[in-house]
C-alpha positions as CSV (number, residue, x, y, z in Angstrom):
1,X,107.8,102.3,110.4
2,X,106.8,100.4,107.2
3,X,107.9,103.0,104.7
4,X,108.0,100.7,101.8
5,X,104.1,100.5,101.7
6,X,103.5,104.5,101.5
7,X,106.6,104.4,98.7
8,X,104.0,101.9,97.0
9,X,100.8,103.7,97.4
10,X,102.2,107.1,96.0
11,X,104.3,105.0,92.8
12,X,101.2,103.5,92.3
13,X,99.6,107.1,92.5
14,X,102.2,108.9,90.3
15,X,102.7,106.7,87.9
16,X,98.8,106.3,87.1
17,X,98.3,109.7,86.9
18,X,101.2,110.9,84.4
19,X,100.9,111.3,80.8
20,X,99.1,109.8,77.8
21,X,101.3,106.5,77.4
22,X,101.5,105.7,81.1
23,X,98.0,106.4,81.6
24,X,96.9,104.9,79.3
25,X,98.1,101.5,81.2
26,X,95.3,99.9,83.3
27,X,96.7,99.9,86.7
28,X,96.2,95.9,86.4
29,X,99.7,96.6,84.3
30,X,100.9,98.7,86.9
31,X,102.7,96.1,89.8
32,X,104.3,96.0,92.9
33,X,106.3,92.5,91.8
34,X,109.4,91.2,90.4
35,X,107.3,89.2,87.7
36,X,104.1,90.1,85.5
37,X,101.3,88.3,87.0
38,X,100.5,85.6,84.5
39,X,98.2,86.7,82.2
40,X,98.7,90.4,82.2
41,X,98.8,92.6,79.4
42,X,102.3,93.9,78.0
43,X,104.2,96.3,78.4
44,X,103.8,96.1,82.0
45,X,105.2,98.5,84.9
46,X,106.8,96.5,87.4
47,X,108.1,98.2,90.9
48,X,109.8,96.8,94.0
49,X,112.1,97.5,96.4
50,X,115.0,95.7,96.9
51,X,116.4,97.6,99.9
52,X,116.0,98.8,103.2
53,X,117.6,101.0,106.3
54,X,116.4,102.4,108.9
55,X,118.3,106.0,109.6
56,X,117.7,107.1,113.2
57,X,120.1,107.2,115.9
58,X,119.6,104.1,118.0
59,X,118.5,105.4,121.3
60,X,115.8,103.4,123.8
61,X,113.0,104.8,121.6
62,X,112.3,102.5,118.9
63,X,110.2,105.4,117.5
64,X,113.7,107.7,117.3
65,X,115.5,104.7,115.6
66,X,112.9,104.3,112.8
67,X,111.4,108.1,111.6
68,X,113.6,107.9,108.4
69,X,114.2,104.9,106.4
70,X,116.3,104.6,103.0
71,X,114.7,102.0,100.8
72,X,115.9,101.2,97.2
73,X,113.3,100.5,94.6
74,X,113.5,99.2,91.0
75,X,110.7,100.5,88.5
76,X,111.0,98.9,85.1
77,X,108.8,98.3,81.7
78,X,108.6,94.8,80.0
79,X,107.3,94.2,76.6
80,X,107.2,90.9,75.0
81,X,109.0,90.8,71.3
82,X,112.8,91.9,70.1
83,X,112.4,95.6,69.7
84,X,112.6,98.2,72.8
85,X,110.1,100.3,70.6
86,X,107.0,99.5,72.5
87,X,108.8,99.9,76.2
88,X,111.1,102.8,75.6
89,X,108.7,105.5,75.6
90,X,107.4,104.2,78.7
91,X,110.2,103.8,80.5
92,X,111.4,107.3,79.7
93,X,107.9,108.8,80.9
94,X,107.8,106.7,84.0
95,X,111.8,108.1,84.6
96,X,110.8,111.6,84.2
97,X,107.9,111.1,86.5
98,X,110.1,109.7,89.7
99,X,113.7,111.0,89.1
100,X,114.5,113.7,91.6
101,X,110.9,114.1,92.9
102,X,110.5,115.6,96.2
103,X,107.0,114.9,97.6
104,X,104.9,115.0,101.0
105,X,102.8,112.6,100.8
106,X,99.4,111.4,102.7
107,X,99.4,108.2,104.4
108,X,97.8,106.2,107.0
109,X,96.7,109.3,108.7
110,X,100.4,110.5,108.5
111,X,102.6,112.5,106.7
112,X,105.7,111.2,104.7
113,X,108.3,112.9,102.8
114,X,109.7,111.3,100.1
115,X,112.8,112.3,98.2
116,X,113.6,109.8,94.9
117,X,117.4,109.8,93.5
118,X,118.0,108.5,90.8
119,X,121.0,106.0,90.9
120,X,121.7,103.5,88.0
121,X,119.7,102.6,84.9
122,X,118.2,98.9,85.1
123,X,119.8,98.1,81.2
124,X,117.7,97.1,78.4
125,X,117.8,93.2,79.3
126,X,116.7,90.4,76.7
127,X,114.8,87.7,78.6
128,X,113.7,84.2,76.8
129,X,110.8,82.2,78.1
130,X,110.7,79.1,75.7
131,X,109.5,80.3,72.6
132,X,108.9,84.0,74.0
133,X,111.3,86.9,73.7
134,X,110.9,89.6,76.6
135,X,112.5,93.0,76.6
136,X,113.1,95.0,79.7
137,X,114.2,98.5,80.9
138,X,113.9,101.2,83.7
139,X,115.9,102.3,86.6
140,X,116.7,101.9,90.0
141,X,116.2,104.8,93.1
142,X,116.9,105.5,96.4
143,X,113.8,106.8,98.3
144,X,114.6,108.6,101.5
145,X,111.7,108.8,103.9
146,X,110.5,110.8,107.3
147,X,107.6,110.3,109.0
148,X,106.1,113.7,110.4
């Protein structure tokens, strides 16, 4: 089971479908990287996951051994310049929009529930790039998933 790409499709799904700020993001801000594609617009959403277990028992049916799967993702908004002003509001909306969510959702002709906790905050970070001042926050989650 490749549960990290139907944890993709539906952040990718949620998140461009919530409220006026996030929405108002292009989904060509909206990625599943550790980096902003060169040349994309800021603030940016980034998403990844950073994480993975299978929860099954271990029997002789590899099928038993992989219907759940834990997978730890990061979501986080980077603006460029000194002030968390621009970056904030988004970060709260996409928060709101993934903490505690409880979801069945459709994919690849199957089923998956997903259940998000949330487990730390992802700090407001101050990142330099030569000449370029980057501010970043968000938060991190563990996603359980079953396959029906």
């Amino acid at each position: 089971m490749f549960a990290s790409v139907a944890v993709a499709d539906f952040i990718y799904e949620r998140l461009g479908s919530i409220g006026p700020l996030v929405s108002l993001l292009p989904t060509s801000q909206m990625t599943g990287a550790m980096v902003v594609p060169q040349g994309t617009p800021l603030p940016a959403i980034l998403f990844y996951l950073t994480y993975s277990e299978y929860g099954g028992p271990v029997t002789t049916y590899a099928s038993a051994h992989t219907a759940s799967e834990r997978l730890r993702v990061e979501v986080k908004v980077i603006g460029e310049g000194t002030s968390d002003s621009a970056i904030y509001p988004i970060a709260k909306q996409v928060f709101d929009a993934l903490a505690g969510v409880v979801v069945d959702h459709g994919f690849d002709s199957a089923t998956w529930s997903l259940s998000f906790t949330t487990i730390g905050e992802i700090p407001l970070t101050t990142l330099v790039d030569g000449s370029t001042i980057y501010r970043q926050l968000g938060a991190t989650f563990y996603v359980d998933v079953f396959r029906a």
